[in-house]
C-alpha positions in Angstrom: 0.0 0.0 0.0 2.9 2.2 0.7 4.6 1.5 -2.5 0.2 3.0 -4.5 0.7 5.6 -2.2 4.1 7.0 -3.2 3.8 6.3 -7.0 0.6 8.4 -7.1 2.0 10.9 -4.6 4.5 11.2 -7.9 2.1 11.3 -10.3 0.4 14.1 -9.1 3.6 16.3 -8.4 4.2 15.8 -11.9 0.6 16.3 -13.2 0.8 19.8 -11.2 4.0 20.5 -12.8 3.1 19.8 -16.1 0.1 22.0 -15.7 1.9 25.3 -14.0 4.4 24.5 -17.3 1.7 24.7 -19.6 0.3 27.6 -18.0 3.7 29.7 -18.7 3.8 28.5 -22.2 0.4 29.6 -22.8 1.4 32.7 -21.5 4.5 32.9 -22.9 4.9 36.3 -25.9 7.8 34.3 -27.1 5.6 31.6 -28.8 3.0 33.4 -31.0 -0.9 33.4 -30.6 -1.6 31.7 -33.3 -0.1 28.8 -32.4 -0.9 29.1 -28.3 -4.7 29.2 -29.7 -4.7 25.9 -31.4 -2.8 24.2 -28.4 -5.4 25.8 -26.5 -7.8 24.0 -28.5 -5.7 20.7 -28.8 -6.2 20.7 -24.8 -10.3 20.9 -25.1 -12.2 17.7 -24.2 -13.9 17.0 -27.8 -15.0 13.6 -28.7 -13.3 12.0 -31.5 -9.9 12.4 -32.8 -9.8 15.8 -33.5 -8.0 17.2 -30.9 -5.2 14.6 -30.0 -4.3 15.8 -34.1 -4.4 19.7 -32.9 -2.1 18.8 -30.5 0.6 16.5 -32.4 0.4 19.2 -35.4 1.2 22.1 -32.7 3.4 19.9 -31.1 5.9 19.2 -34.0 6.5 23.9 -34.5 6.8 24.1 -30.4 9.2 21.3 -30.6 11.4 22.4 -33.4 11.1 26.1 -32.9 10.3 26.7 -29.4 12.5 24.4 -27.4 13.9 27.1 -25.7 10.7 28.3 -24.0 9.2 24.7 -23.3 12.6 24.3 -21.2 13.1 27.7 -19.6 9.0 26.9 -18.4 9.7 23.3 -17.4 12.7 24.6 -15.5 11.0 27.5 -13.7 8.1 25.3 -12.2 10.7 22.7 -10.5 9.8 22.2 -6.8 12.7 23.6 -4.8 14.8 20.2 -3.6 14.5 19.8 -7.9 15.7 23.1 -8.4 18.9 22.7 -6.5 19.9 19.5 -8.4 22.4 19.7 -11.3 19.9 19.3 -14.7 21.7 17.2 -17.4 22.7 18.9 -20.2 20.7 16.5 -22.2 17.4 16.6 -21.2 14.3 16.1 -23.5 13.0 19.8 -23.1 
């Protein structure tokens, strides 16, 4: 029981940093509104594939063009014993 309750004790630290991530992209002038307003609408709840395709085609210019904003955001919102650890220089964002 110990083992459920740390693993989802994990999961929602990272769901709440994901979200206060996404929150500074959104907001974010770096990344123009164009292309904030479709991951905006990627992240609606419609049925049907339609928005899990907004999101990978918004996903591919954020990736390519924006790395330096997704990181700088994933970075900021690090809980502060994570924010005194040494970040490889190869991590994913």
């Amino acid at each position: 029981m110990a083992a459920y309750t740390r693993s989802m004790r994990a999961l929602r630290v990272c769901i709440a940093r994901l979200l206060r991530a996404t929150v500074l992209v959104v907001r974010d002038k770096r990344i123009p509104r164009p292309v904030r307003w479709a991951a905006g609408l990627g992240l609606m709840p419609m049925p049907g594939p339609f928005d899990e395709l907004v999101l990978l085609v918004v996903a591919v210019p954020l990736f390519v063009f924006y790395r330096g904003p997704l990181r700088e955001a994933w970075h900021a919102t690090a809980a502060p014993a994570e924010a005194r650890t040494r970040v490889p220089a190869h991590t994913p964002f």
